[in-house]
C-alpha positions in Angstrom: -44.3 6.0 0.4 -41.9 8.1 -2.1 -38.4 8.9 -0.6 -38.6 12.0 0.3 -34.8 13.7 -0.3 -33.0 15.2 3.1 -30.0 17.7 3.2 -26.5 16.3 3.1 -25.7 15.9 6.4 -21.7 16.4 7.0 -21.7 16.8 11.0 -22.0 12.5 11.8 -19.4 11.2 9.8 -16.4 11.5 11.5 -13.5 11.1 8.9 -10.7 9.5 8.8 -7.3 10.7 8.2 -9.0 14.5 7.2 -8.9 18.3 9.1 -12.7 17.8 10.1 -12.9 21.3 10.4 -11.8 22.5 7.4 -13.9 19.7 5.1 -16.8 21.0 7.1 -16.8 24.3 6.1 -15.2 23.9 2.7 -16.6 20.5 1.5 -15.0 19.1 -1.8 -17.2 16.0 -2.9 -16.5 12.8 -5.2 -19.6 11.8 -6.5 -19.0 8.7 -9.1 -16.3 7.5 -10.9 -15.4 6.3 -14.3 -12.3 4.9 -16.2 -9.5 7.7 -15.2 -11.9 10.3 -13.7 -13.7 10.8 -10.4 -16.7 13.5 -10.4 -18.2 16.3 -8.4 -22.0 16.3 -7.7 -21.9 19.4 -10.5 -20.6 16.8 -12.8 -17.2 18.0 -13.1 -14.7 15.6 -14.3 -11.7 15.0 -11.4 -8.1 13.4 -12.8 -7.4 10.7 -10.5 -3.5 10.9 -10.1 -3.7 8.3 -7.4 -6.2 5.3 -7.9 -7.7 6.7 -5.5 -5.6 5.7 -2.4 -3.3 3.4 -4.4 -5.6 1.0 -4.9 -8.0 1.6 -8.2 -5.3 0.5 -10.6 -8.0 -0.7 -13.3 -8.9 2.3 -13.3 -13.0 3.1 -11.9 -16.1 1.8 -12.5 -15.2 -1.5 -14.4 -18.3 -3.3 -15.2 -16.8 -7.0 -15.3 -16.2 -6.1 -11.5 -19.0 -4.9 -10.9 -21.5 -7.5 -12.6 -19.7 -9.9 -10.6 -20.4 -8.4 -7.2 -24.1 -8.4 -8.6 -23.8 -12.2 -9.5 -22.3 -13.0 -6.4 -24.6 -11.7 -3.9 -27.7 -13.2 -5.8 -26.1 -16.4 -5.2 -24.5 -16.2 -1.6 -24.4 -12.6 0.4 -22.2 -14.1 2.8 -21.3 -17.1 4.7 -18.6 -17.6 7.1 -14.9 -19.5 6.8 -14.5 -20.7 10.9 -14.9 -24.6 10.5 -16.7 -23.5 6.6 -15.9 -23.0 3.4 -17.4 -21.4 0.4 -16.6 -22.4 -3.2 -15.2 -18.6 -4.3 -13.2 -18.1 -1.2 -11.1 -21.3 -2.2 -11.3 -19.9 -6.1 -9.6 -16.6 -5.2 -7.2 -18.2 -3.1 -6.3 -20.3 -5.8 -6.5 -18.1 -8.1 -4.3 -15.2 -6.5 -1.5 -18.5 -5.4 -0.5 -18.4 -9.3 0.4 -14.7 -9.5 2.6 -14.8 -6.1 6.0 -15.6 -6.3 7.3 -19.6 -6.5 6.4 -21.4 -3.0 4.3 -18.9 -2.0 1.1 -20.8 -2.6 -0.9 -20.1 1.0 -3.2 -17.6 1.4 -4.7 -15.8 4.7 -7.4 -13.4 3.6 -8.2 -10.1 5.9 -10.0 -7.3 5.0 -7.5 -4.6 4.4 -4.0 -4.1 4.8 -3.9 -2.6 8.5 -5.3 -6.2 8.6 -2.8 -7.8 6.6 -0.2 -6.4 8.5 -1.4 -7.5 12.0 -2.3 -10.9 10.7 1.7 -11.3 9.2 3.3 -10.0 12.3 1.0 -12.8 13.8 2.1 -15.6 11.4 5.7 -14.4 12.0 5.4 -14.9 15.7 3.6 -18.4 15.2 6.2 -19.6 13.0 8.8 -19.0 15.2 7.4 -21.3 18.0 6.0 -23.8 15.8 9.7 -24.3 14.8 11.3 -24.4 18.6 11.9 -20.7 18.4 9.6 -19.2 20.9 12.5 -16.6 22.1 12.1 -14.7 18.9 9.5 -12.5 20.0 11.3 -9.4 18.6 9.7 -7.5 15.5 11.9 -5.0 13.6 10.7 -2.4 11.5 11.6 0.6 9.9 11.8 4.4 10.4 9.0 6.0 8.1 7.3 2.4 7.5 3.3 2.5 7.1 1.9 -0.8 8.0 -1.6 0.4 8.8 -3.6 1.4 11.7 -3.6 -1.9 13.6 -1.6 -1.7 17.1 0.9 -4.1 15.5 1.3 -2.5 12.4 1.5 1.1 13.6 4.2 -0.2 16.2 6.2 -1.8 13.6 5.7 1.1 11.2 7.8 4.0 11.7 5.5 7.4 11.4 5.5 9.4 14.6 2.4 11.1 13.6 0.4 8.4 13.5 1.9 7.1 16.9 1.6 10.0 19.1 -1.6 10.1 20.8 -2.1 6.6 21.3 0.7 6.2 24.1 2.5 2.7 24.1 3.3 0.4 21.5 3.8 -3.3 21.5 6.4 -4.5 23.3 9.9 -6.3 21.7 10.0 -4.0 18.7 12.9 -2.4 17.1 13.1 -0.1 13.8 15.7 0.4 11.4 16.9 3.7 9.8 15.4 5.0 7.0 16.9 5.3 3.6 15.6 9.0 2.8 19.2 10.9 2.2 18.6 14.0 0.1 22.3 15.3 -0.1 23.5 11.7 -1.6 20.2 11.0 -3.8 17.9 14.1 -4.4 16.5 13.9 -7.8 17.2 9.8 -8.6 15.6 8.0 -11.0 14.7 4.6 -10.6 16.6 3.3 -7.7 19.0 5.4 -5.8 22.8 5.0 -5.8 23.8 5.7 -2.3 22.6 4.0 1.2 22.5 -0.2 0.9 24.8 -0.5 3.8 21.9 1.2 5.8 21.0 -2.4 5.6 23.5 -3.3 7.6 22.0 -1.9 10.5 20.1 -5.4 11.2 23.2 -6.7 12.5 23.8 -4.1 15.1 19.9 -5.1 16.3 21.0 -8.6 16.3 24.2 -8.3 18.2 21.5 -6.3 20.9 19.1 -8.7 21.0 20.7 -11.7 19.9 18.5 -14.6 18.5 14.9 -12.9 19.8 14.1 -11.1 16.5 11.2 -12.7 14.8 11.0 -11.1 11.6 11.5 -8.1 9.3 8.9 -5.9 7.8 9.4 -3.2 5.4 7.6 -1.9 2.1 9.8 -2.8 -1.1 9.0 1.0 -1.9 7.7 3.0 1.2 4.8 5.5 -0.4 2.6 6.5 2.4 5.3 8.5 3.9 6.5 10.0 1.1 7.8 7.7 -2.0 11.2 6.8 -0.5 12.6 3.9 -3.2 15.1 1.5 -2.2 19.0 1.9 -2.6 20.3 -0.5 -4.7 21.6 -3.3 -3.5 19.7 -2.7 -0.1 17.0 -5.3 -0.2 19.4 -7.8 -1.4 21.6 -6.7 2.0 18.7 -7.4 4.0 17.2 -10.6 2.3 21.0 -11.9 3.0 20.9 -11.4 7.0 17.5 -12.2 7.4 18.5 -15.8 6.1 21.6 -15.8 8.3 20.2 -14.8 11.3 16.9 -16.9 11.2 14.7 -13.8 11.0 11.6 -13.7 8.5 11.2 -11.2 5.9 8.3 -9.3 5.6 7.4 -7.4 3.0 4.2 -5.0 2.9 3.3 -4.7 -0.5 -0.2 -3.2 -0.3 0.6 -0.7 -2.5 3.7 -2.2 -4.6 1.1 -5.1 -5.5 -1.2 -5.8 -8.6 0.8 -4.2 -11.5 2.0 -0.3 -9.9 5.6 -1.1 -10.4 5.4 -3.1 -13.7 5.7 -6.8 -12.4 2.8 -8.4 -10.4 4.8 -7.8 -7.2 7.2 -5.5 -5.8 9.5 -8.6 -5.0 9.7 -9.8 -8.8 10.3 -6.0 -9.8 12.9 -5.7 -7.5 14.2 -9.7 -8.0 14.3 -9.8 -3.9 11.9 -12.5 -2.2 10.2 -11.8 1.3 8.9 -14.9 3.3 6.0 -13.4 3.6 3.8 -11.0 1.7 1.0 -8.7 2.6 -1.6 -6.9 0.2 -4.9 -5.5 -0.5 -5.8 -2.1 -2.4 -5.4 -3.4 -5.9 -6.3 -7.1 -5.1 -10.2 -6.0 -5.6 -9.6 -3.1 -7.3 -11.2 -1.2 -4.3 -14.6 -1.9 -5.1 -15.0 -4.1 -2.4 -12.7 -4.1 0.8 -10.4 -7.0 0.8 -7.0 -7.5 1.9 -4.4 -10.9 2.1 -1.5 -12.2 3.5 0.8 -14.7 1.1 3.4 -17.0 3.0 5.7 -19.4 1.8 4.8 -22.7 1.8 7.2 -23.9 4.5 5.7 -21.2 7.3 2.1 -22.5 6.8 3.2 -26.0 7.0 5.6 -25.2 10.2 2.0 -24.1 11.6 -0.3 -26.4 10.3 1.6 -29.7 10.4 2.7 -28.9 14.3 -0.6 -29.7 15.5 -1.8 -32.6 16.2 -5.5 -31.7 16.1 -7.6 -28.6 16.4 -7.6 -25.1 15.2 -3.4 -24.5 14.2 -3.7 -20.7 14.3 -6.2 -18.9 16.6 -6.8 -15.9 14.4 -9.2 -14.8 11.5 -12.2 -12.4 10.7 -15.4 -12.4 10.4 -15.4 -11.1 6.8 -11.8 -13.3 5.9 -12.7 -14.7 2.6 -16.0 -12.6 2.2 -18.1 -13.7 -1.0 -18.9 -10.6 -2.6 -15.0 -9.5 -2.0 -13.7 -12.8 -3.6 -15.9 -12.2 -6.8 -14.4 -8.4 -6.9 -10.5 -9.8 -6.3 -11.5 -12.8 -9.2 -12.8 -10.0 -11.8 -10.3 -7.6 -10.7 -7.5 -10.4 -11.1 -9.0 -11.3 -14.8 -8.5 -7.8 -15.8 -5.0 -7.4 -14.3 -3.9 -10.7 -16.6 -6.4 -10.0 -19.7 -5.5 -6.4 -20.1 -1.8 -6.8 -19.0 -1.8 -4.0 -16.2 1.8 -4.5 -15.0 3.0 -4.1 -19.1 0.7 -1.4 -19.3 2.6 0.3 -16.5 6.1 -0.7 -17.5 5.6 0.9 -20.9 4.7 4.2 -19.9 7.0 4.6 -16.8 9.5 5.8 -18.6 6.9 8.7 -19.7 5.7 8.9 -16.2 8.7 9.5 -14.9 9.8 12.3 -17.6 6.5 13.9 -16.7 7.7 14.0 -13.0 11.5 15.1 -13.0 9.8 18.2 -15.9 9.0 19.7 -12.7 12.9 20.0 -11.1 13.6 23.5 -10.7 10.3 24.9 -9.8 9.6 27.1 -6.8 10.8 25.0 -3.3 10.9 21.3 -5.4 13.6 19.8 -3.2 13.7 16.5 -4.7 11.8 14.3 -7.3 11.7 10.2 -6.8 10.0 8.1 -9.2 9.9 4.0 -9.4 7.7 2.2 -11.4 4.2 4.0 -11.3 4.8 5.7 -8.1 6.1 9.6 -7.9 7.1 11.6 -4.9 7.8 15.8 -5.1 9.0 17.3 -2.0 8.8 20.2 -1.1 10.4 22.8 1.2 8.0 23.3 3.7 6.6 27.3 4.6 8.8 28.3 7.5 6.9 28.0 10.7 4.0 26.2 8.8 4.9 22.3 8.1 2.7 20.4 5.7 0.6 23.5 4.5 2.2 24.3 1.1 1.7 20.8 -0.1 -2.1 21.3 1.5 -2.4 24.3 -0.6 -1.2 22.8 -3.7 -3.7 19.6 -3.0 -6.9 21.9 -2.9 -5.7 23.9 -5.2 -5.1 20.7 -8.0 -8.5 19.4 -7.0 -10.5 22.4 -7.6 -7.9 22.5 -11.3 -9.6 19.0 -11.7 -6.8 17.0 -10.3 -6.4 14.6 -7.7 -3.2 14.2 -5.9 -2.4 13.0 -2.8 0.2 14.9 -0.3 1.8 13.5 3.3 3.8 16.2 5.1 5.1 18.5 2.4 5.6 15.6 -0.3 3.2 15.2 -3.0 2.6 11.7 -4.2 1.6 9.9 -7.3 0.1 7.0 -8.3 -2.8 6.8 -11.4 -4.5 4.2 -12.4 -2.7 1.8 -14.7 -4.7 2.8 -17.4 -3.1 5.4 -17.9 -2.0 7.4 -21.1 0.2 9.7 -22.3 -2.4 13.0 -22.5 -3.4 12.0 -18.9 0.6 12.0 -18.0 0.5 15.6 -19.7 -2.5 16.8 -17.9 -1.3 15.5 -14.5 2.2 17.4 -14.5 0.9 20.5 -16.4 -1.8 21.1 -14.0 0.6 20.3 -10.8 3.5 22.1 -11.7 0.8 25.5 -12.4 0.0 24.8 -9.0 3.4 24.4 -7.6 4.2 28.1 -9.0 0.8 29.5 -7.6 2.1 28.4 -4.2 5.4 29.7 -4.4 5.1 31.9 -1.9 
């Protein structure tokens, strides 16, 4: 029997993250995906300014990847990891353990990073018993932190939008301040001047809650709310009390992972080391949902070598270690070394950046932050109408052939590490038309 085509159906998917409503009636469709351009189901080409969520940084539709997906699930489709193994699982594991930083040779896999972030605050609290420290219960995060969509992440993370209609948190956490300070820093390059002792904070929440914090988490470079980049000297502050005060650092670097700030990690960039390390996005290129969580080598053996017998840590997933996942994250990894994505990056930042500061003194452009191959433009929001300038300057990019992404009024940017200097040009020209449209 020939398939017989049906009408695109918009009204069961519920999606995520999106104005329902407004998709519904005014669809805009990605259709495939190749090298540095999504396209329409007309064909039309699409810039991709953001890897698609942070998280395509080779760029789209990379056969290697994809041939190995193909290979992989002739061989084995799936097969779980509780009391099994399966040779590629162990391969990736290994595999991704010589890109982490030194001592950080154990990996947990998930399946994203909302994942990762649950399964690190979980580590965190393990660790702490395993070594006679079953008070520290505590988790601190951060204001405007994203750690994903998880109960423990979201409570740890620092967004009150994504909080508000779900009620109560977990219990025993704490956040730090932000470091967003437009009259000290508007329009930095690079790493801001001002705010490191905004580290400091930590030892006000230590002097409330004495020895019951468990650990730290924060992004080395917060993007989802906005691109906020690290004062200097401010991770360094807070690597040094974490260490006094017996408090884990965690660092979430889902999206500062796999190349997008020139080193393989946001903690070699930035010459700070966390404790532990979450990630996913680039670690499969996206092609196959995948996420991880690195620790050093002292936490897992805490864990592991304080039981006698038996399972050591009563977590995991289904799909942890999944075999058509590790065969993405293995191609994906090849291409990161073979092709040199975190040089790639690092030479053309310095364009990047250029590219992004052109657009200071445009209609409402408040402020401009860049690090690495990450931009943020803010903008002063419509009075009475938060987050709908931005909005309008995301449609109307999109239907101009460019994809950016926005969060409140900031637009942020994150292409493909494959990037070159015309698709630099085409990504600022376009935007900044579209910042004058919406002046108004």
């Amino acid at each position: 029997m020939n398939h017989i085509p049906r009408p695109n159906n918009l009204e069961a998917f519920w999606m995520p993250y999106s104005d329902n409503k407004y998709f519904k009636d005014t669809p805009r469709m990605l259709a495939r995906a190749e090298g540095m351009h999504y396209y329409t189901p007309e064909d039309k080409p699409i810039l991709d300014g953001t890897a698609g969520l942070w998280c395509s940084n080779a760029g789209h539709g990379r056969r290697e990847i994809i041939e190995a997906i193909q290979k992989q699930a002739e061989i084995l489709d799936f097969a779980p990891t509780f009391q099994l193994g399966h040779p590629i699982a162990f391969e990736c594991a290994a595999r991704l353990a010589e890109i982490t930083p030194p001592g950080m040779d154990r990996v947990f896999f998930t399946n994203s990073g909302s994942e990762s972030a649950d399964t690190a605050i979980k580590i965190a609290l393990a660790y702490q018993k395993a070594r006679g420290q079953a008070q520290r219960v505590r988790l601190v995060g951060r204001e405007r932190g994203y750690h994903g969509v998880g109960f423990g992440g979201m409570s740890v993370g620092g967004i009150g939008g994504n909080r508000k209609q779900f009620g109560a948190m977990l219990p025993y956490v704490d956040h730090l301040p932000h470091t967003h300070d437009l009259a000290a820093n508007a329009f930095s390059r690079g790493t801001p001047a001002h705010g490191a002792e905004l580290a400091n904070q930590l030892e006000n929440l230590v002097a409330l809650h004495g020895d019951t914090i468990a650990a730290v988490m924060v992004e080395p470079i917060a993007g989802s709310t906005g691109v906020l980049v690290p004062p200097a000297g401010y991770l360094e502050r807070l690597r040094e009390l974490c260490t006094k005060h017996g408090i884990l650092l965690i660092y979430d670097e889902v999206i500062t992972g796999f190349g997008r700030i020139g080193k393989d990690f946001g903690t070699e960039r930035l010459g700070v080391q966390a404790d532990i390390m979450t990630m996913a996005k680039g670690l499969t290129n996206a092609a196959v949902p995948m996420g991880a969580v690195a620790v050093h080598n002292d936490i897992y053996d805490a864990i592991v070598n304080g039981v006698e017998n038996g399972i050591e840590l009563f977590h995991g997933y289904t799909y942890s270690g999944h075999p058509l996942a590790a065969a993405a994250a293995i191609a994906s990894m090849n291409i990161h070394r073979n092709e040199d994505l975190p040089g790639r990056a690092l030479a053309i930042e310095d364009y990047f950046a250029d590219g992004a500061h052109s657009l200071r003194g445009l209609p409402n452009v408040i402020d401009i932050r860049n690090f690495g191959m990450i931009a943020g433009i803010e903008l002063a929001p419509r009075p009475g109408k938060p987050t709908q300038r931005a909005m309008d300057i995301f449609r109307r990019c999109f239907d101009d052939g460019l994809l950016i992404r926005v969060t409140g009024d900031i637009i942020a940017l994150s292409p493909p590490l494959i990037i070159e200097k015309n698709h630099v040009d085409r990504i600022f020209n376009t935007l900044g038309e579209a910042i004058r449209a919406e002046a108004a």
